[in-house]
C-alpha positions as CSV (number, residue, x, y, z in Angstrom):
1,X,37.6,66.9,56.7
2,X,38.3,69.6,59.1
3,X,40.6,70.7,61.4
4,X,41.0,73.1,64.4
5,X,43.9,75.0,65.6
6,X,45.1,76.3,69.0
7,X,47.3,79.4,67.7
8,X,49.0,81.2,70.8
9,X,51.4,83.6,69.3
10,X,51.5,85.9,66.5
11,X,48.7,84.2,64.6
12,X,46.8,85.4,67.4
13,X,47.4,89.1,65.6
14,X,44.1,88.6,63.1
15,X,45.3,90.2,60.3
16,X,48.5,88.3,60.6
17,X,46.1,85.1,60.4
18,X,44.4,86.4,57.9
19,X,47.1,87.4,55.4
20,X,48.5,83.5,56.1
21,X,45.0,82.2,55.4
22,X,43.6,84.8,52.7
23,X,40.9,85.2,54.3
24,X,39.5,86.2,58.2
25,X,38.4,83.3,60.0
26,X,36.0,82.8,62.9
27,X,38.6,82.8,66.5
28,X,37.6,82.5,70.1
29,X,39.8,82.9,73.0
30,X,41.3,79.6,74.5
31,X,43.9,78.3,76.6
32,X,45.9,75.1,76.8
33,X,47.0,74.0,80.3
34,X,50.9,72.9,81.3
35,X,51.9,75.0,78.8
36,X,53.9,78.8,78.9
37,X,54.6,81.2,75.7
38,X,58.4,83.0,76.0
39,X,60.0,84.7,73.2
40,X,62.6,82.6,71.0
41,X,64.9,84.6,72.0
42,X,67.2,87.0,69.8
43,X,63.8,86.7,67.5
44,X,60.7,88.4,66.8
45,X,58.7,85.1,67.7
46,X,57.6,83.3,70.1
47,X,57.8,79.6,71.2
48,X,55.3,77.7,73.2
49,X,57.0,75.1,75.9
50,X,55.9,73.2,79.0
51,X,55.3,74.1,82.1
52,X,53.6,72.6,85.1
53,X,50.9,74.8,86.6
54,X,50.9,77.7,84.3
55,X,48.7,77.8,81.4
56,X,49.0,79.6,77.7
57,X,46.2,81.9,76.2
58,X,45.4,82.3,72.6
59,X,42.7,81.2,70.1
60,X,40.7,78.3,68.8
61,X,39.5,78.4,65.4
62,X,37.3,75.7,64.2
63,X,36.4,74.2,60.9
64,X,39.8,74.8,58.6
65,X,40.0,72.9,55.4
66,X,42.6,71.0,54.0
67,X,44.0,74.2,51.8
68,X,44.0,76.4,55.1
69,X,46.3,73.7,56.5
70,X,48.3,73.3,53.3
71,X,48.8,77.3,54.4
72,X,49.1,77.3,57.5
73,X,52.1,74.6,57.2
74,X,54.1,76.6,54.7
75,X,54.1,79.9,57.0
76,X,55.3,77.5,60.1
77,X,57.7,75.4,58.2
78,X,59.7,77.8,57.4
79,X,60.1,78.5,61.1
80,X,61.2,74.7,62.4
81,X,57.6,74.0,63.9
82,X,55.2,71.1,63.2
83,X,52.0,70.0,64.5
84,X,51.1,67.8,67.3
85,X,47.5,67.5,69.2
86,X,46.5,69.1,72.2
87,X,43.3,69.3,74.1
88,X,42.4,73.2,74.9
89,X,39.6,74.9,76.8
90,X,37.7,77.7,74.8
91,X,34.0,78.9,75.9
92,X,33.7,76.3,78.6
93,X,34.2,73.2,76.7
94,X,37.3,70.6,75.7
95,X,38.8,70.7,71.8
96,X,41.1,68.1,70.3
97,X,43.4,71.0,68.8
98,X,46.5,71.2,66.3
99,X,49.3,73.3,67.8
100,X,52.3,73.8,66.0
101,X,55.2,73.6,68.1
102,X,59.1,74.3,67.5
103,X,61.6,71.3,66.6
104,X,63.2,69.9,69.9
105,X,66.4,72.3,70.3
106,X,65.7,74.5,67.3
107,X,65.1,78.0,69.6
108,X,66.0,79.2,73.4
109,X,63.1,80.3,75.5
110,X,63.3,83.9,76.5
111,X,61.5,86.6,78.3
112,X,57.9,86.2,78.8
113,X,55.5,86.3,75.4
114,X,53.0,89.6,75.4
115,X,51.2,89.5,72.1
116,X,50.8,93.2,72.5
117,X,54.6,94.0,72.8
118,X,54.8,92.3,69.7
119,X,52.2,93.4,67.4
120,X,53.3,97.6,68.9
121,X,56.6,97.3,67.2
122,X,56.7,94.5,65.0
123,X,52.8,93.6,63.6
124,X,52.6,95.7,60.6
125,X,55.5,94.6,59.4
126,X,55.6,90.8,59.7
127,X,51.6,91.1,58.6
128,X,53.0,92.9,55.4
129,X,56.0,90.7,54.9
130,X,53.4,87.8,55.5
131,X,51.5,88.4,52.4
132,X,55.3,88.6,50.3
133,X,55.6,84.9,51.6
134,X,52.5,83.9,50.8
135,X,52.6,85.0,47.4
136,X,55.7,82.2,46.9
137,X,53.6,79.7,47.7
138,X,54.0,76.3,45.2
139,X,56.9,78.8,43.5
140,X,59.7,77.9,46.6
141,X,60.0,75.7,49.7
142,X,59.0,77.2,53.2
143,X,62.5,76.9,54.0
144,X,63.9,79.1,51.3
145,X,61.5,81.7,52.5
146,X,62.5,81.6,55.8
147,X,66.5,81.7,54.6
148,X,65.2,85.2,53.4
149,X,63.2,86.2,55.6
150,X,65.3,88.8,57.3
151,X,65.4,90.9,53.9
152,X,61.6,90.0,53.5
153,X,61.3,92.1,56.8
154,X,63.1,94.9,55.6
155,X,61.7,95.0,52.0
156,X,57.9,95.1,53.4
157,X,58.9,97.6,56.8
158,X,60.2,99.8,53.0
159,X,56.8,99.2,51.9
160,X,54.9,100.4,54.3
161,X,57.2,103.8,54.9
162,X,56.8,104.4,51.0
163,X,53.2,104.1,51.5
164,X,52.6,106.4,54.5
165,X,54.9,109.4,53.2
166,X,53.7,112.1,51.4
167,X,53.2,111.9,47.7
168,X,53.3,115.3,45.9
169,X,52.3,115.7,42.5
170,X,52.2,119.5,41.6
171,X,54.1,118.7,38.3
172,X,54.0,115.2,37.3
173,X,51.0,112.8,37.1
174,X,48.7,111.9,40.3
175,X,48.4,108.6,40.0
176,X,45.6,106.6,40.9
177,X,45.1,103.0,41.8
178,X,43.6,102.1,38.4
179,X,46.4,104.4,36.4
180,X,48.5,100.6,37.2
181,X,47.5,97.2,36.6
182,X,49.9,94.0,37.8
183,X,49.0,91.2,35.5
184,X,51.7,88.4,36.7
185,X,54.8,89.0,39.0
186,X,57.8,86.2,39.1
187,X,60.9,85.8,41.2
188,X,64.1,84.6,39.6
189,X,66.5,85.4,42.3
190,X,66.3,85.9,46.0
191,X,68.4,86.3,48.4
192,X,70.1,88.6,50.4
193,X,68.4,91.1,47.3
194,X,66.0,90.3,44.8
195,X,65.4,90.4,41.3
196,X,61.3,90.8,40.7
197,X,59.7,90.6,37.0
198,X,56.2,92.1,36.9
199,X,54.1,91.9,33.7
200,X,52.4,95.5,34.1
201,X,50.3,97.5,31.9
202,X,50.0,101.6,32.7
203,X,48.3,104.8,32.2
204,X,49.6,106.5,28.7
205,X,49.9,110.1,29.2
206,X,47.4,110.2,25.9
207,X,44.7,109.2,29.0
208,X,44.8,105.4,26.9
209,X,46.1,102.2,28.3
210,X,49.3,100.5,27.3
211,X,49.3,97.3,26.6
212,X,51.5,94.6,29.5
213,X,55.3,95.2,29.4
214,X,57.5,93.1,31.3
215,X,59.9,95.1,33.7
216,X,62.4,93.8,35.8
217,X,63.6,96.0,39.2
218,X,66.9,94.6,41.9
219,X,64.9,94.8,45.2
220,X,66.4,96.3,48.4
221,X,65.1,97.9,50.9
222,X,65.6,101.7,52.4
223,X,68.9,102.9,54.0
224,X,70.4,105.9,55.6
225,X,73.2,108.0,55.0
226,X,75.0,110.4,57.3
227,X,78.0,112.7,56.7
228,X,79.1,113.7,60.3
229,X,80.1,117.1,60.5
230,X,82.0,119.0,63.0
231,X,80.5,122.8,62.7
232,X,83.4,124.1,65.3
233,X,86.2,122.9,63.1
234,X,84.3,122.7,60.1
235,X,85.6,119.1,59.2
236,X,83.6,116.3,57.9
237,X,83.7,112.0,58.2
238,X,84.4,109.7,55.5
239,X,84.5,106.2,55.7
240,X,86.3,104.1,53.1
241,X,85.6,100.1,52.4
242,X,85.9,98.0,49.8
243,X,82.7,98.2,47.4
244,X,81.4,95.1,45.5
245,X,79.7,97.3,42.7
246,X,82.5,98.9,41.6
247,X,85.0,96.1,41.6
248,X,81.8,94.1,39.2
249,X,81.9,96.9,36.4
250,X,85.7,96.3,36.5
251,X,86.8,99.8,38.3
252,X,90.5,99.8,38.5
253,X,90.3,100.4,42.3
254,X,87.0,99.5,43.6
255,X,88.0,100.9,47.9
256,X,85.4,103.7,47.7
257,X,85.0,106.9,50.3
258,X,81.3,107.4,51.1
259,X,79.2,108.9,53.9
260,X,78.3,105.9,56.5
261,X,75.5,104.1,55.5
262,X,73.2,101.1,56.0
263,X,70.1,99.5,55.4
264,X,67.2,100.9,58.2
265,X,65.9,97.3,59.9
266,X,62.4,96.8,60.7
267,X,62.3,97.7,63.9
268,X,63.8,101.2,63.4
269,X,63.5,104.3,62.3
270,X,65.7,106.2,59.7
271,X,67.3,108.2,62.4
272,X,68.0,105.2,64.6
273,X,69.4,103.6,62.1
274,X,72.4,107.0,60.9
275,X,72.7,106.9,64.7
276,X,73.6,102.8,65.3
277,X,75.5,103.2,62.1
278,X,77.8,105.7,63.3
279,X,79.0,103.9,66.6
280,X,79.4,100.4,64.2
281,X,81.1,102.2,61.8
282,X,83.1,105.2,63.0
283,X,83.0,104.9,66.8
284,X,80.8,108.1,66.5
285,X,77.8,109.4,69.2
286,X,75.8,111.7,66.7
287,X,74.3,114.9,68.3
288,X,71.6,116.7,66.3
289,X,70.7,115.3,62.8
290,X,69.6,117.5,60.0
291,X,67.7,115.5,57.2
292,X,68.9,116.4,53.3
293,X,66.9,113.8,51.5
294,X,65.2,111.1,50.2
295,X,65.6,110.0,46.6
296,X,66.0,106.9,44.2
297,X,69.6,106.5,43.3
298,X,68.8,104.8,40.3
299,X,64.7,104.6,39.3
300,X,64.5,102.8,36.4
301,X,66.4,99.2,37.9
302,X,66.5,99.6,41.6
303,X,64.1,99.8,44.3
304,X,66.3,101.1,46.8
305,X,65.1,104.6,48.4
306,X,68.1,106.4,50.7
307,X,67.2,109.1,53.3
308,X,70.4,111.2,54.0
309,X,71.7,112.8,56.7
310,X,74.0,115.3,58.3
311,X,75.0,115.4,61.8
312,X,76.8,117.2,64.0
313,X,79.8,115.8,65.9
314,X,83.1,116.2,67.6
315,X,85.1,115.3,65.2
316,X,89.2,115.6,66.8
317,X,92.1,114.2,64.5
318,X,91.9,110.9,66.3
319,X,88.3,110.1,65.4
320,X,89.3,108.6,62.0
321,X,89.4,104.9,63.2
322,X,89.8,101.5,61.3
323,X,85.9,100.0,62.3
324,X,83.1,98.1,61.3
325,X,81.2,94.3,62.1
326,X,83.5,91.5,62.2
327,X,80.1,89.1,61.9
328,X,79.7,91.3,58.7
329,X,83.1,91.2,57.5
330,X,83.5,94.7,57.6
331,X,86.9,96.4,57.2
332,X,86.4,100.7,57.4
333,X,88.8,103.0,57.7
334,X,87.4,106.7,58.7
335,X,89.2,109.6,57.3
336,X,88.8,113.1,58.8
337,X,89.1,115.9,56.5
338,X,88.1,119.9,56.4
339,X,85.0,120.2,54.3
340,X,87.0,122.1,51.4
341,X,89.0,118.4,51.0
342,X,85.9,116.8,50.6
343,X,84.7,119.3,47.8
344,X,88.0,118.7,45.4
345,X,87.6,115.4,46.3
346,X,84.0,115.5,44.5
347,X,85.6,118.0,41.5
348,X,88.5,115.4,40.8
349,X,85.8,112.2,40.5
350,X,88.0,110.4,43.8
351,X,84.5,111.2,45.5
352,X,82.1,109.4,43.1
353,X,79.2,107.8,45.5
354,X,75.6,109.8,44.3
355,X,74.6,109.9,48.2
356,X,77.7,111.6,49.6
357,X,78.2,113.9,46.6
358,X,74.0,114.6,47.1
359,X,74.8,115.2,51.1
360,X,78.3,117.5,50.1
361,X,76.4,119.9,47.8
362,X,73.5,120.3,50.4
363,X,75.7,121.2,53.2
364,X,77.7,123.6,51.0
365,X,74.9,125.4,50.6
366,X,73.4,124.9,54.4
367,X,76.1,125.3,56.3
368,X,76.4,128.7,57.2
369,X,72.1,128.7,58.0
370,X,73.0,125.5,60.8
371,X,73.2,126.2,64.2
C-alpha cells in the first residue's frame, strides 16, 4: 500500500529528500491551507503550525512504499514529529496527505520559514550529515541520533571542507577513488566523539591490492587555533584550562597552556570560528589573522584536522583574564607574556600542546616579515 506526503520544510531541499530516501522521488509543488512554516527557533529547522487564513507551500509526493515510510520516520523521529493527515492542493486537485508535525510543546515558533535561507547556509551540510544518519539505520534508535546530532553536523560540515581543499601530491601517492575500497563500517561509540571501525582494503605501493584490514579512527571534527599576538609590544596570549587528555594518561598536572582553540561549527568558517573563540575565551577582538596551518595532530587514530592561526591584537597587561562558557563549564585563565617567555616555555616541555608549539615556531620565523 502506498502513501503520500505533504513535506514543507527541509525535505523540500531534494537532495535532502533524497539522501533520507536513497533514492530521488517524483515531487510537485503543493500547499496545505490554515497552516504557516516559522523556524523552531534557536534551530536549523522548521516547524509547521496553524494559522487561520495563511497557507504553507511545499511538495506532494505520491506513491511511497512502506520502506520509504519506515525512512522517512527514523529521520523525523529523531526530531519529536509524527504523522497526522491532512488534505493539500497540488496541480489543481485535493490529496489525503501525511504531514509530520512536531510533538505539542516540543519547539517555539520563530521567524518566518524561507527554504532558501536555509538550504544557502545550512543544505550541504545537513544533506551530508543526512546520509551519516541514515547509514545507522536498524544499528541505533532515531533518538540516539538525534542526541548526536550536533557533532553529526560538525563531523559532515569537516567532510565536506576536506573534500573541497586542495590535495597535492608532488611526493606521495595520487590517490584515486579505486586505490580504496570500504567493505563494512561499524560504530561502537558515539557521542559527543566517535569511535568508527571500517573493514578497508588499499592500494599496495607494489601497484597490488591488500587484502581488508580492520582500522579503527576517534572521530572529531575540524577546529581552529589562534595565538594572539601583539606586534607593538611583541607579547603573545595563552590561555590555561584544565585538559581531560592529559589527566587520562595520568600527567602529574594535567592544567595545560595552549593557544585558544575550538571546534569550527557548521555554520562557520575557520576564521569565524579563531574570531568567536577569542571574545569566549580571552575577552579578545582579533584584528588581522595570518593562517600558519592545517595538519593532523595525530593521523594514524584521529580524525581531527586543526587550522591555526596568528592574530594581531592589543594585548596591555590587563588583558590576561579568568574567561570561558559557564553552559560549557569552562574555567580559563589568560596569561600575557613577551614572545621570548613563550619560547623557554616550549624548550623546558611546560609548553607541550603540538598546535601552539606548531603556531610558536612559525611566528619565530615570520615575525619580523608581518606587517
Amino acid at each position: 500500500m502506498s502513501e503520500s506526503f505533504f513535506f514543507y520544510g527541509t525535505l523540500c531541499h531534494l537532495p535532502l529528500l533524497t539522501a533520507v530516501l536513497g533514492r530521488t522521488p517524483a515531487a510537485v509543488p503543493a500547499t496545505l491551507p490554515g497552516h504557516r512554516v516559522a523556524w523552531a527557533a534557536g534551530r536549523d529547522f522548521p516547524m509547521i503550525l496553524p494559522a487561520p487564513g495563511e497557507t504553507a507551500a511545499g511538495l506532494l509526493v505520491e506513491g511511497l512504499t512502506a520502506e520509504d515510510r519506515e525512512r522517512l520516520d527514523f529521520y523525523e523521529g529523531g526530531f519529536s514529529y509524527r504523522t497526522a493527515e491532512a488534505a493539500v492542493t497540488a496541480q489543481g486537485r485535493q490529496v489525503a496527505a501525511q504531514v509530520y508535525l512536531p510533538d505539542p510543546g516540543a519547539w517555539t515558533p520563530g521567524e518566518p520559514w524561507r527554504l532558501e535561507d536555509w538550504a544557502a547556509v545550512w543544505g550541504e551540510v545537513v544533506t551530508a550529515s543526512a546520509a551519516d544518519a541514515m547509514a545507522l539505520m536498524g544499528m541505533v534508535p532515531a533518538s540516539e541520533v538525534a542526541a548526536r546530532r550536533g557533532p553529526m553536523l560538525v563531523r559532515a560540515a569537516s567532510r565536506l571542507r576536506a573534500r573541497s581543499e586542495p590535495a597535492p601530491a608532488h611526493l606521495r601517492r595520487a590517490a584515486a577513488p579505486e586505490d580504496l575500497r570500504v567493505e563494512a563500517r561499524r560504530l561502537p561509540y558515539a557521542r559527543f566523539f566517535a569511535v568508527e571501525e571500517y573493514d578497508v582494503a588499499y592500494r599496495r605501493f607494489d601497484g597490488t591490492m591488500a587484502p581488508p584490514v580492520t582500522r579503527a579512527a576517534f572521530v572529531s571534527g575540524d577546529a581552529v587555533t589562534v595565538l594572539p599576538w601583539d606586534p607593538v609590544r611583541d607579547r603573545v596570549l595563552l590561555v590555561e584550562q584544565f585538559r581531560a587528555g592529559p589527566f587520562a594518561r595520568g600527567d602529574r598536572n594535567p592544567w595545560t597552556l595552549e593557544a585558544i582553540a575550538g571546534r569550527v561549527d557548521p555554520a562557520e568558517t575557520p576564521v569565524t570560528t579563531a574570531r568567536r573563540e577569542a571574545v569566549e575565551e580571552a575577552g579578545l577582538t582579533l584584528g588581522r589573522l595570518w593562517f600558519v596551518g592545517g595538519y593532523y595532530p595525530s593521523p594514524g587514530a584521529k580524525s581531527e584536522y586543526i587550522l591555526s592561526y596568528v592574530a594581531e591584537a592589543d594585548l596591555p597587561d590587563e588583558a590576561g583574564i579568568v574567561a570561558g562558557l559557564a553552559e560549557e563549564a569552562e574555567d580559563i585563565r589568560g596569561h600575557v607574556i613577551p614572545f621570548s617567555t613563550l619560547m623557554d616555555l616550549i624548550a623546558t616541555g611546560e609548553v607541550a600542546n603540538a598546535p601552539l608549539i606548531v603556531t610558536a615556531f612559525w611566528l619565530d620565523r615570520m615575525r619580523g616579515r608581518l606587517g
